[in-house]
Structures are given as C-alpha cells and as structure tokens.
C-alpha positions in Angstrom: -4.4 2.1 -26.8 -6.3 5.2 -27.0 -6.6 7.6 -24.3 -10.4 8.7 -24.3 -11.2 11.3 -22.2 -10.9 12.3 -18.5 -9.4 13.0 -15.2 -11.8 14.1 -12.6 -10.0 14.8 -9.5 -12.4 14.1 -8.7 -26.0 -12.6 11.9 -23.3 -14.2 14.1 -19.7 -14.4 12.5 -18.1 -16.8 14.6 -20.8 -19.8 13.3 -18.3 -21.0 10.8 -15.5 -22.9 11.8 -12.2 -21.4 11.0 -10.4 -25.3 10.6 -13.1 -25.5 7.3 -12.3 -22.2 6.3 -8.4 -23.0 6.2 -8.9 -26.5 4.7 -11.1 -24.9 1.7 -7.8 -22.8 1.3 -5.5 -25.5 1.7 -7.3 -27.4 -0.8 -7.4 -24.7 -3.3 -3.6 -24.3 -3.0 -2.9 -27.8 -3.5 -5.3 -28.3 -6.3 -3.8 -25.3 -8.3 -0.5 -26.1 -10.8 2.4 -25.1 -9.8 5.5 -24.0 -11.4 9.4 -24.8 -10.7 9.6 -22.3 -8.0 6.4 -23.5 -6.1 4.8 -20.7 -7.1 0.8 -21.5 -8.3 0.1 -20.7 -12.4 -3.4 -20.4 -11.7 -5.8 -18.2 -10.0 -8.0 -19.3 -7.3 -11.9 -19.4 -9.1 -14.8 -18.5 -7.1 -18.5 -17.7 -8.1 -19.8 -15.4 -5.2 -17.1 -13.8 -3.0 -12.8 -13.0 -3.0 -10.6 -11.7 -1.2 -6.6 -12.0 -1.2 -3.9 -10.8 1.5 -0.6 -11.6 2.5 -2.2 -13.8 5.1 -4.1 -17.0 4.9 -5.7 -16.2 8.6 -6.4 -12.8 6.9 -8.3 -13.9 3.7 -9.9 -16.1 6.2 -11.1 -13.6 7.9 -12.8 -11.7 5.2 -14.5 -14.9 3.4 -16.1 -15.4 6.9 -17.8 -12.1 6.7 -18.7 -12.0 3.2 -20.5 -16.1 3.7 -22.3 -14.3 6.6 -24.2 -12.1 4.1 -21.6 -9.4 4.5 -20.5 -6.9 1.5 -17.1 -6.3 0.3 -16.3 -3.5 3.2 -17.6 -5.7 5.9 -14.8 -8.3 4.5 -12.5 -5.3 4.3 -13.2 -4.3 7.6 -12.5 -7.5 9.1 -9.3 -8.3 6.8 -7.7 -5.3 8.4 -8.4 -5.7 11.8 -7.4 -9.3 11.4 -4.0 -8.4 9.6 -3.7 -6.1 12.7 -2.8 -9.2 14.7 -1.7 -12.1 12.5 0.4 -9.4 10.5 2.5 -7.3 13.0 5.0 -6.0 10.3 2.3 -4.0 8.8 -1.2 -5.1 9.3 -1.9 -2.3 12.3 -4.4 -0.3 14.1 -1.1 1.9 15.5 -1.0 3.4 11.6 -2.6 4.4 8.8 -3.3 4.1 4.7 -5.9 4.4 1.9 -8.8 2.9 1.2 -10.3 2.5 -2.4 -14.3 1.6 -2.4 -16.1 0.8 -5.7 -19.8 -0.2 -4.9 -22.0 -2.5 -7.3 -23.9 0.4 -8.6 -20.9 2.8 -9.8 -20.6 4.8 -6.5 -16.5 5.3 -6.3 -15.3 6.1 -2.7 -11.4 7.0 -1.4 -10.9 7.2 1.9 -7.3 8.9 3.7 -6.8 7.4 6.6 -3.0 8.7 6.6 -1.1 9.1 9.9 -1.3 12.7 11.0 1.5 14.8 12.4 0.8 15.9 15.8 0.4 19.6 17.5 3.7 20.0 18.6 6.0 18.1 16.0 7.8 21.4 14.2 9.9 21.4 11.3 13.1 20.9 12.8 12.5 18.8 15.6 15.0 15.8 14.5 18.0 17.9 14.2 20.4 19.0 16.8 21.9 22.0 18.3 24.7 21.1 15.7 21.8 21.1 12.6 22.4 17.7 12.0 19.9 15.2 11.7 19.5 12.7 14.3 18.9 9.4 11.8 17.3 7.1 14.6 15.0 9.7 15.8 11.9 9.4 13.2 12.8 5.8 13.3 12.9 3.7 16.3 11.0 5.3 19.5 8.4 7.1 20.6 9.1 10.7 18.7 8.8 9.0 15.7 4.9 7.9 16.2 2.5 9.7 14.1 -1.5 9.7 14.6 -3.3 6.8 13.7 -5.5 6.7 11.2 -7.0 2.8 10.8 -9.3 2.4 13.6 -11.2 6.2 12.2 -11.0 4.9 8.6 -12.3 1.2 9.5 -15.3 2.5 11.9 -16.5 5.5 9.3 -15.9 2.8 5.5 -18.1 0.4 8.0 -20.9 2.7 9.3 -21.6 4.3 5.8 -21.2 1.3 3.8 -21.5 -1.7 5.9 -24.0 -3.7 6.6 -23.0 -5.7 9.6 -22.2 -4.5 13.0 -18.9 -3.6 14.5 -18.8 -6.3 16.8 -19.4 -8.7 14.4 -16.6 -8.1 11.7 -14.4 -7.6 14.4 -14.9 -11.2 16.3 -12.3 -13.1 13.5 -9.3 -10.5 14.7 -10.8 -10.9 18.3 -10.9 -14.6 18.4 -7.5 -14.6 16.7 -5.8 -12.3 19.1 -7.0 -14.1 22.3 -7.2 -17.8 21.1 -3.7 -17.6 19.3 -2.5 -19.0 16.5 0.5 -21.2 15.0 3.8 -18.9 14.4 4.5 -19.3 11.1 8.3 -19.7 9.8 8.2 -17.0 8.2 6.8 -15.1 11.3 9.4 -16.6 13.6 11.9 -15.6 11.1 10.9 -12.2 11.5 10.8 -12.1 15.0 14.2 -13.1 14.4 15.1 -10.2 11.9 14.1 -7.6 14.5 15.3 -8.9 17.5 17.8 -5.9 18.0 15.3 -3.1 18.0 12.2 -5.0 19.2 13.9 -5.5 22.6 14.6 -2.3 23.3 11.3 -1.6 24.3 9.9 -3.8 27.2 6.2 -4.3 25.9 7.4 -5.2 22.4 10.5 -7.5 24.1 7.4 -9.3 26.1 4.7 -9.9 23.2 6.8 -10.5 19.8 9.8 -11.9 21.5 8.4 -14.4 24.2 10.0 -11.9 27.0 13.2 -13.4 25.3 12.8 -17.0 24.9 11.9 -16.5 21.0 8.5 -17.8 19.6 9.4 -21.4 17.2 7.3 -22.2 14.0 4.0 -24.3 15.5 3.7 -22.7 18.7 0.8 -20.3 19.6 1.0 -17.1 19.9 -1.5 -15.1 22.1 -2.0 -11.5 22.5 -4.2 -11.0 25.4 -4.2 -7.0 25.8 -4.5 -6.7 21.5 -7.7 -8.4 22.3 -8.7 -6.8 25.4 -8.0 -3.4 23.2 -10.3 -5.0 20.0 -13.0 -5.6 22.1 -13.1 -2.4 23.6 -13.2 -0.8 20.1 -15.8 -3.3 18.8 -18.2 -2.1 22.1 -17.7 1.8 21.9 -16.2 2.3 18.6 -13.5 4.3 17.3 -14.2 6.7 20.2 -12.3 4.1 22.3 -9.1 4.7 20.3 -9.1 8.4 20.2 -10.4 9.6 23.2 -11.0 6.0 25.7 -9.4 4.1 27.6 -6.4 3.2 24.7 -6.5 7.1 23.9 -5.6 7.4 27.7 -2.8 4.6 27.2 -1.2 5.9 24.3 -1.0 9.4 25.6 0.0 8.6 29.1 3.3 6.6 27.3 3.7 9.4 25.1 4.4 11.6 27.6 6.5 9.7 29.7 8.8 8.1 27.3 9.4 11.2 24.7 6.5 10.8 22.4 4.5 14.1 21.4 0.8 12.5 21.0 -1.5 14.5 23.1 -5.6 13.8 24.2 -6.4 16.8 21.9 -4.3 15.3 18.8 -6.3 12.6 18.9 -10.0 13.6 19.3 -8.6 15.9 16.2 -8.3 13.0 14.4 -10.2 12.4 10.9 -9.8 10.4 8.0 -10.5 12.4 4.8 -13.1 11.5 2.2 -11.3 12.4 -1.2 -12.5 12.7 -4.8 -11.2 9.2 -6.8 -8.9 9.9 -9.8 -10.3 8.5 -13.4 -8.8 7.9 -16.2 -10.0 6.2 -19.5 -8.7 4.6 -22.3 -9.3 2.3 -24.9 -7.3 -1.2 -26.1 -7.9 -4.0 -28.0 -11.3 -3.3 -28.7 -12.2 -2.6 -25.0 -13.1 0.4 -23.1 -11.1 0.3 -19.7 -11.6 2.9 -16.8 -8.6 3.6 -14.0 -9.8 4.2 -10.5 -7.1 5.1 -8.0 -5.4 7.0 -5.5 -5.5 10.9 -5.3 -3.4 12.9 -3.3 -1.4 12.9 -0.6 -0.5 9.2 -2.3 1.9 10.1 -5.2 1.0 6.7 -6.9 -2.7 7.3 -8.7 -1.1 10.3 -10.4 2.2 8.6 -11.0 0.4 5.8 -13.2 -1.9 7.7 -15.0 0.8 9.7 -16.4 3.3 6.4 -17.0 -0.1 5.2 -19.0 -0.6 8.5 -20.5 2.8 8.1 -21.8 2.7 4.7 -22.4 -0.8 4.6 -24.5 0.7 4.3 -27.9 3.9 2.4 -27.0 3.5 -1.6 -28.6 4.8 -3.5 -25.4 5.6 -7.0 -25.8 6.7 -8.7 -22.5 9.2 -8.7 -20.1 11.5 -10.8 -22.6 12.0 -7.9 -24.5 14.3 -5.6 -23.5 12.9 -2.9 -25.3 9.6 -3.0 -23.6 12.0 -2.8 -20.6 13.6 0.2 -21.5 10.7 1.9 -22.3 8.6 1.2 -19.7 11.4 2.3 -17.8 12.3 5.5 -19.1 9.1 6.1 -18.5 9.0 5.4 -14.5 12.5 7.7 -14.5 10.3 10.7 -16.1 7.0 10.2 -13.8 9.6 9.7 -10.7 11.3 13.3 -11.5 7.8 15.0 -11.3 6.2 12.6 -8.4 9.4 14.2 -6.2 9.0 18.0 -7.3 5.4 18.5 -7.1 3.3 15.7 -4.9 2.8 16.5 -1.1 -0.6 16.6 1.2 -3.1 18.4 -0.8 -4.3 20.2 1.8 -1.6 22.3 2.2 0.4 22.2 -1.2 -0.5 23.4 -4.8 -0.9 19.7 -6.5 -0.8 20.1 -10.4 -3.0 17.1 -10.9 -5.0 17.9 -13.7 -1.2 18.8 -15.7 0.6 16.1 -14.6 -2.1 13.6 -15.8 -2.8 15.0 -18.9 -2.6 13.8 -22.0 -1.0 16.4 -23.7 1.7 16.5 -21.2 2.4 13.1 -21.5 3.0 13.0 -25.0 5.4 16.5 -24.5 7.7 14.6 -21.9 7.1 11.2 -24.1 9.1 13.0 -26.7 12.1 13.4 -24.5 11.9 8.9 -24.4 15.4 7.7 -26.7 13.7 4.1 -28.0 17.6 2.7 -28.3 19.4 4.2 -25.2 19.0 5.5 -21.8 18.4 8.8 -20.7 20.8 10.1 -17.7 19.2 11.4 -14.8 21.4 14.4 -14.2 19.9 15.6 -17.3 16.1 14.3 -16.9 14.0 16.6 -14.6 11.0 17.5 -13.7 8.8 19.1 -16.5 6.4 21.7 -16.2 2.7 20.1 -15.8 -0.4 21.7 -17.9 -3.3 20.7 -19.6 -4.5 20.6 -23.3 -4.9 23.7 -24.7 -3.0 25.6 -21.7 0.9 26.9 -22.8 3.1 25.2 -19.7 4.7 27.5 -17.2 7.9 29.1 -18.2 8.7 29.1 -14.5 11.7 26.6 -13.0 10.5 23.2 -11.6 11.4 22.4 -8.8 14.9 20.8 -8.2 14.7 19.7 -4.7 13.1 15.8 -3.6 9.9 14.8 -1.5 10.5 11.6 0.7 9.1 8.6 -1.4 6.6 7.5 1.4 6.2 3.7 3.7 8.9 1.6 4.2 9.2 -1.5 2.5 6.9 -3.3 4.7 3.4 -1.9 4.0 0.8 -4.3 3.2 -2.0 -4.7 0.6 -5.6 -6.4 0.4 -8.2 -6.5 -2.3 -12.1 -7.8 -1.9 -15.1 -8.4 -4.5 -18.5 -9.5 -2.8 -21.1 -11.6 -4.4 -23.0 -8.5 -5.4 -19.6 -7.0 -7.4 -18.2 -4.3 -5.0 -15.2 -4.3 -4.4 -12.4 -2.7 -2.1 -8.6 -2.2 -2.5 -6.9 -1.0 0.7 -3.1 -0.7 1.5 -2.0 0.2 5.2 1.3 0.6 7.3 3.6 1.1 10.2 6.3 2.6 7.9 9.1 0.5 8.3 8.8 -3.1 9.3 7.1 -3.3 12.8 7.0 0.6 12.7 8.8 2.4 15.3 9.3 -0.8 17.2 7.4 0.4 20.1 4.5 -1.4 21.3 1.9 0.4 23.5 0.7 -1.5 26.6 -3.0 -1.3 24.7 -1.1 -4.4 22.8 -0.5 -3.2 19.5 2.7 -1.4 17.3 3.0 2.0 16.7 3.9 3.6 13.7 7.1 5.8 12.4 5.7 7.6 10.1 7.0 10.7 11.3 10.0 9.9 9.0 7.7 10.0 5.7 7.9 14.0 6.1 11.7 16.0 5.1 13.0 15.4 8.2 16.0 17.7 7.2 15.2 19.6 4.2 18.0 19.0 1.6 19.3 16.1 3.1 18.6 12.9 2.8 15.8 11.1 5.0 16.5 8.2 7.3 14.8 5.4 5.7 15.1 6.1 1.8 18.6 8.3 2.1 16.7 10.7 -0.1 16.8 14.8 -0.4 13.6 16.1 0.0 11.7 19.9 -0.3 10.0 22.2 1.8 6.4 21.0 0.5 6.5 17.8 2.4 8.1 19.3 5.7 6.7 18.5 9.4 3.7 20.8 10.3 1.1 20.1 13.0 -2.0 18.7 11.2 0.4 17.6 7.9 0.2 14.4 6.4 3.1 13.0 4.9 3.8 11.9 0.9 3.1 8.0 0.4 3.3 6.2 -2.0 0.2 3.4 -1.5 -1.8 2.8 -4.1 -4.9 0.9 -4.0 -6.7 0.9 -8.1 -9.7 -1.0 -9.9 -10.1 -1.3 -13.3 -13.1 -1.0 -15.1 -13.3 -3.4 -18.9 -16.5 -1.6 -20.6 -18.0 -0.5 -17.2 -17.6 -3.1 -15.5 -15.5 -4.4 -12.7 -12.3 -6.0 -13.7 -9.4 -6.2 -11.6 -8.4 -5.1 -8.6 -4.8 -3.9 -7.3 -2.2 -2.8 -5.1 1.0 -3.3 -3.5 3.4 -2.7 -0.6 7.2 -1.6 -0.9 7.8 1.8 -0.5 8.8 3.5 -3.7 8.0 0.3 -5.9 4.5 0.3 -4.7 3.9 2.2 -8.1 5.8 0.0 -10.5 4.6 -3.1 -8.8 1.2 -1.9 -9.5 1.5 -0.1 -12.8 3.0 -3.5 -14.0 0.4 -5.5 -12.5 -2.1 -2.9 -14.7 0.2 -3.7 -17.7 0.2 -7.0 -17.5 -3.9 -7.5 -17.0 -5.4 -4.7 -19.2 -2.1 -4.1 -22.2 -0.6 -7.6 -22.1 -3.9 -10.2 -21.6 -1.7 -12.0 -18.7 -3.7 -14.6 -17.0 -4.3 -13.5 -13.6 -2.1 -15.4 -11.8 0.6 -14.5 -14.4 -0.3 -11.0 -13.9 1.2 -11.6 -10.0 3.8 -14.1 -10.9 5.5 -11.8 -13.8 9.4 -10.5 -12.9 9.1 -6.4 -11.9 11.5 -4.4 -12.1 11.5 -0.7 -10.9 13.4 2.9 -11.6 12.4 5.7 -9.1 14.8 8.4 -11.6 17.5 8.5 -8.4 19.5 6.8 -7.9 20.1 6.2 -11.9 19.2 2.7 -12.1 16.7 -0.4 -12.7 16.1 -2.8 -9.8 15.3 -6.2 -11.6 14.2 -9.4 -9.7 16.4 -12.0 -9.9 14.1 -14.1 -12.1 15.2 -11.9 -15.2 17.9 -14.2 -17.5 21.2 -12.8 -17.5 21.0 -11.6 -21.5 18.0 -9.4 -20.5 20.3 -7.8 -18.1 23.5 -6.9 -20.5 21.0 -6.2 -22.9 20.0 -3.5 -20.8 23.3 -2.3 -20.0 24.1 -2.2 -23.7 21.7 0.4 -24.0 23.2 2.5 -21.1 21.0 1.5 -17.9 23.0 1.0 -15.0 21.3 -2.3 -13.1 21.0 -3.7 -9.7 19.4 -7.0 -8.5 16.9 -7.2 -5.9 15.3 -10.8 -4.8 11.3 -9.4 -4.4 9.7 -6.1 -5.8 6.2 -5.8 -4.0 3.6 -8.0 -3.1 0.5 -7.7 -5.2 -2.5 -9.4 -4.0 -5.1 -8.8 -6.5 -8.5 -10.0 -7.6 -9.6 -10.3 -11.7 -13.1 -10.6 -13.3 -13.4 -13.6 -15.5 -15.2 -11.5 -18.2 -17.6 -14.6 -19.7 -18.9 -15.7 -16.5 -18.3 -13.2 -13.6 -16.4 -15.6 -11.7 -14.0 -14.5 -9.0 -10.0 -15.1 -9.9 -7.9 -14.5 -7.3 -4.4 -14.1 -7.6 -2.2 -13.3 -4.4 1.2 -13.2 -4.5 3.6 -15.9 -4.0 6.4 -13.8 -3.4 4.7 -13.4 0.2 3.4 -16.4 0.2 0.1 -14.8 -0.4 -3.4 -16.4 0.1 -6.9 -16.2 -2.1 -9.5 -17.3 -0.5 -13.0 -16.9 -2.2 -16.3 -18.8 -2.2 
C-alpha cells in the first residue's frame, strides 16, 4: 500500500409496527450461520437502507425512519435519541460525542458535540486544601457533570441535513420511553453491576433500580418523565434543553446538590462544525480514501499515522505473531505522541499536519525492531513535521493527556438508500456517567474527569498522568478518544466504523480498518476478528481471550509483556458490497449487537 497524497485538516413514523420490524431482525439473526461461540459469520444483506447499534430497539429505530423516506441523518437522528432510552450506559441526551456525515454527493461533514466545561469549573477544583486529588469527585455526583452536547448536535445534523421533522424522528425514542419495553438480561445484569452508586442518588434509585425492588429480564420498563422530557424537545427544539423547562431542571439541581451548571452555561452551548481529516492511499489495485475524526478526538490522527506507518508493512492475520508485534509497536509509537500533543484545538497548538505525515511516519517507522519489542521507558514522543520541513530540535513533551470516555461509550453507523452515510459515537463517560439522574428523566454525564484533574498525577478513571494542555478551563473541551471513520474504495462509499472503550476505541477501529481495506476480511469477519490493544503505558498488549495460547508466548518471546482482557470494543459497522451496492451490516457480537437493514 501506497500512501497517495493528502491530509486536509480539513410522513408519519409510527405507521410501521415495531413487532414487524423486530421479527425482520429476528429472522435475519436466525437465518445467518453461526459459529461455536454463537457469534453470526455473516453480515446482515440489505439493498436500500442499514444501520447497526448495540441495540436491536436502536437499529429498529433507525430502519423505521429510513422506510419512511428518511435519509441516513434522519435514521441517525432517531438511533441516538432511541439509544438515549433503551441504552442508559451510554446512549444519552445528558452527554456528548462526534458525529461523522458523508452525503451521496461527496459533501463530508464532522460535527463536535463534546461536553463543555462550565463557567466556574477552574483548574484545581478536585483537589483539596491538602493538594490531593479527591478521586470520586469527577466521578460520581453532581461536580462531575459537564455540558451536554447531544440534544444541540442532533437538532443542528437534523435541520441542515434532514429531511423529516423533529417530531417525527423522535416518536420511536418517544414511544419507547413511555410504552416500555422488555429488560433485557443483559440490562438487568447491569442494573445489577451498578447498584452501589446508582442508589445513591434518589431519582436514579427510583427509575433504573425499581425504587429498590430491581427490574427481572421480561418485565417492562417505563420512563415516564424521559418521555415527558423528549416530547418537549421534539415540540420546541433544542431550545428546550438549554434554556426551557429541562434547562430550568438541570440548573435548579445543580445548584442545590453541588453541581456547577448555570442558565448562562447552557444557552452558551454549541456544537462545533469541524474540517474532516483525509487521508489516501492505494492497495491491491484500489484507491481507498480515510474520512475521520479531527481534533479534540485523538483517534482520526492516531490512525492515519498507525497507517502511515503501516503502508508498506506485509500484514498477514492475527495468527501471525509478527503482524502482531508490528501492528503493535506501532499503537505504542502513535500512543506516545496522541498523549504529548492532542488536546481541544481551540485552545492548544495541535501538530496535525506533522503528526499525519508521511514523512514522519516513515522517521518514527524506523525506530520499529521487526523481531523484538521496544521498551516504553525508552520510546517517546517524536517531534511531528511535514515533508520537506526539518523537525523541531525542541523537547517533546514528557508529561500524559487523559486518554478520553470510559469504557462504556457507544457507537452507531447508517447508509440510506441514496448512499449517505453517518458514523456517530456518544457517551456518559463512565458507565451510566456520573450516576446522577436529573428529575427531567435522563443520566448525566462525568465527563469532567476526561480533563487533568491533577496535573502529573494520575486521573480517576484511567490512573493516568496527564499535562497542562488538557487541564479544566471554563469553555474547554476535554481529549476523547471517539472515533467515528468511512472509507472510501475508488470514490466510493465502502465501510463504515467505530467503536466504544475508552483508550481502545482507536485499535478497535484501526483493526476494524485493517481487517476490511489491508486484509479483504468479510464483513462480519471484519467485527468478529480477536483485537488486541497497546496504548505505550502501561508497557503491555491487551489480547482477547480468543487468541491461542502459542500466539501469546510467542509474543512474550519477543519481549512484550501481555495481559488478557475478555472484550476490546464494540464495533458496529456497515460494508459496501462492491459488485452490487448492497448493504452488509456487521454489528458486533461481543455486545450482542444488531443490523437491521431493508
């Protein structure tokens, strides 16, 4: 593979029935192979429309829209808001994210809806008159809630490039939240999981755990002020949220109960409309195209460069160890510089154009052993510049930025019938955010704790060291790691990606990338294929537990130090079947993901 050139930083809803919907779905996941695990071995085919979530009720949601004559941010539109209440680990309106928008004709859109810090968070406000950092503090609770973005992002992406009304991409979450629907195991499990944390706080004890009793697997579960709250937003917009009667909620428990969210924060609320980062290159006789994430996500840049890097590298598989130990020698390099020089754009010095460039790549490329492992104590951060430029002779930075989301985030991706497609990922943070619900019916966020909540000490959630340029500031937004991308095979639209999970957000999807566009994985394949992830520190590869044993020692022969995880992220991604156009979606089984297309 070749790199090639550049780097510009560039109609009613509710008419069909939901119980058809689901037994399409249900039929398409029975009629699919399967392998040992359970796990399905094919995509899910569709000629006009896709979409694939975490959530069946989710890519439910969006399939109703786009059979409605809706395009591929209607479906969007109505996936997230739908998440927002079948999906209360993640799926949100009390947080924030990115969304990626490429339209049938080329147009390329990215749009930050990132939480904001407010007006009177400061730098130091989680440490204590002893200047040490108070761990639960940008955690659990009310100071830990940063501005929401969703409900500004999903009102703007619809109003530009919708076609349908508010009102009517937001009657699936609407009917979902005040109809109910069956708890899951998996959702009662997790009601479960965050029993201890979730009952500190009396709305969020009352809603997710049945004011004690604890929801079962089949009952319903109903969320009468969530859709009270939706239908307010679907009548007046996102002026509702950030300056209505929720604004008015939100504040007026902020205030009370230690939070730092005023009126003013929140009518200062914008998402940010943000130049797309491109890359090209060529393999196997094809022309391929990168469209991803820009600034303040870490993960657009971080693949370029790992494919920058990677461009002339033979890979295999995931068999063979030395694909492995490239691949991740490579993630320890574009880790050292994602922590010394990505922050919010908007108020840091990004190197961009260095750090993705070719000529770069092949410099810190050359530091790459093919037989042994490189120690991090010795790899750091390089010094970023462009072909033709000399690099800096100045130090790079030595200090960390917070890796971004906790490892509950979530990921959807849509094509419509006309080929525009959408890749979002959004988030509370942690799992079910700060734990706090607001009275409005919904979770609020802690994203507070993705800034350096003690500068050169570790963060709460990642135990990480962090530097100055992602510190708390009124008006900052903090690192993440998202990553929504498309691919492009000669022009046209091929695959689209993205994955929860905190740090691994950017191997998950680099892999995924690897596995469609370098490898010629099936789709499904693409999804099902082990991960495994190396973030430079700590000084070891994660591997999912599906890897054999000798892959492992292998590995350690060479000098990596290993750890097994069960799951690295959840992809849910959508691929182009190149000789007819049809639809392939491949969610992730790990999650028990769902593609629903038509």
């Amino acid at each position: 593979m070749r790199l090639q050139s550049t780097l510009s930083v560039c109609a009613l809803v509710v008419a069909i029935a939901p119980s058809a919907i689901r037994g399409q779905a249900a039929a398409e996941f029975r009629d699919r192979p399967h392998d040992a695990r359970g796990w399905p071995t094919e995509a899910v085919r569709a000629s006009h429309g896709m979409v694939t979530t975490d959530e069946a009720l989710g890519s439910e949601a969006g399939v109703e829209i786009l059979k409605r004559g809706g395009n591929a941010v209607d479906a969007a539109v109505a996936v997230a808001f739908a998440l927002a209440v079948v999906e209360p680990a993640a799926g949100n309106i009390g947080g924030g994210g990115f969304m990626l928008i490429r339209l049938a004709n080329g147009k390329t859109i990215f749009l930050d809806y990132r939480e904001v810090a407010p007006g009177k968070a400061s730098r130091d406000m989680y440490l204590g008159k002893d200047g040490k950092l108070d761990e639960e503090a940008s955690v659990i609770g009310y100071k830990s809630v940063a501005m929401a973005g969703t409900v500004a992002d999903l009102t703007l992406a619809l109003k530009i490039y919708g076609s349908l009304k508010l009102a009517d991409v937001m009657a699936p979450a609407i009917r979902l939240s005040e109809n109910g629907f069956p708890v899951s195991k998996r959702l009662a499990h997790e009601f479960e999981e965050e029993r201890s944390s979730l009952q500190r706080f009396a709305v969020s004890r009352r809603i997710f755990l049945n004011d004690g009793k604890m929801f079962q697997a089949g009952e319903t579960f109903r969320q009468p002020e969530l859709a009270a709250t939706l239908k307010r937003i679907a009548r007046n917009g996102a002026a509702e949220f950030y300056s209505g009667e929720t604004a008015r909620t939100i504040v007026d428990e902020m205030s009370r109960l230690g939070g730092l969210i005023a009126l003013d924060d929140l009518a200062r609320y914008q998402p940010k409309v943000r130049e797309v980062l491109h890359a090209k290159y060529d393999n196997d006789g094809h022309s391929w195209e990168i469209l991803t994430s820009p600034p303040p996500s870490s993960g657009g840049v971080a693949i370029i460069e790992a494919l920058n890097m990677l461009q002339t590298v033979p890979l295999k598989g995931w068999d063979d160890v030395e694909s492995i130990h490239i691949v991740a020698e490579v993630m320890r390099r574009v880790f050292a510089d994602r922590a010394a020089y990505l922050a919010d754009p908007d108020y840091s010095n990004v190197p961009v154009a260095g750090l993705t460039d070719p000529c770069y790549a092949k410099e810190v490329f050359a530091t790459v052993h093919s037989q042994h492992a490189s120690s991090s104590k010795a790899i750091k951060a390089g010094n970023p510049h462009t072909c033709g430029v000399s690099a800096s002779t100045s130090t790079s930075p030595h200090s960390l930025v917070s890796l971004g989301e906790g490892p509950h985030t979530t990921h959807f991706s849509v094509v419509d019938a006309g080929g525009s497609a959408v890749a979002s990922t959004y988030t509370l943070n942690d799992s079910y955010g700060s734990h706090v619900t607001s009275s409005a019916g919904f979770l609020l966020n802690d994203e507070m704790d993705d800034f350096t909540t003690h500068p050169g000490e570790p963060n709460a959630l990642f135990g990480l060291v962090q530097s100055e340029a992602n510190a708390i500031a009124p008006g900052h937004r903090p690192l993440s790691s998202m990553t929504p991308t498309i691919l492009l095979r000669d022009g046209k639209l091929s695959f689209v990606t993205g994955s929860p999970g905190g740090p691994t957000i950017i191997s998950a999807t680099l892999l995924s990338i690897l596995n469609w566009m370098r490898l010629g994985m099936e789709p499904q394949a693409a999804i099902n294929a082990p991960r495994f992830h190396h973030q430079w520190l700590p000084d070891r590869i994660l591997m999912e537990r599906s890897f054999p044993d000798s892959l492992e020692s292998a590995l350690k022969t060479r000098g990596h130090a290993t750890r097994r995880v069960g799951h690295i992220g959840i992809v849910n991604a959508i691929a182009i079947d190149p000789a007819n156009g049809d639809r392939l979606g491949a969610a992730d089984p790990r999650h028990d993901g769902a593609a629903v297309g038509y």
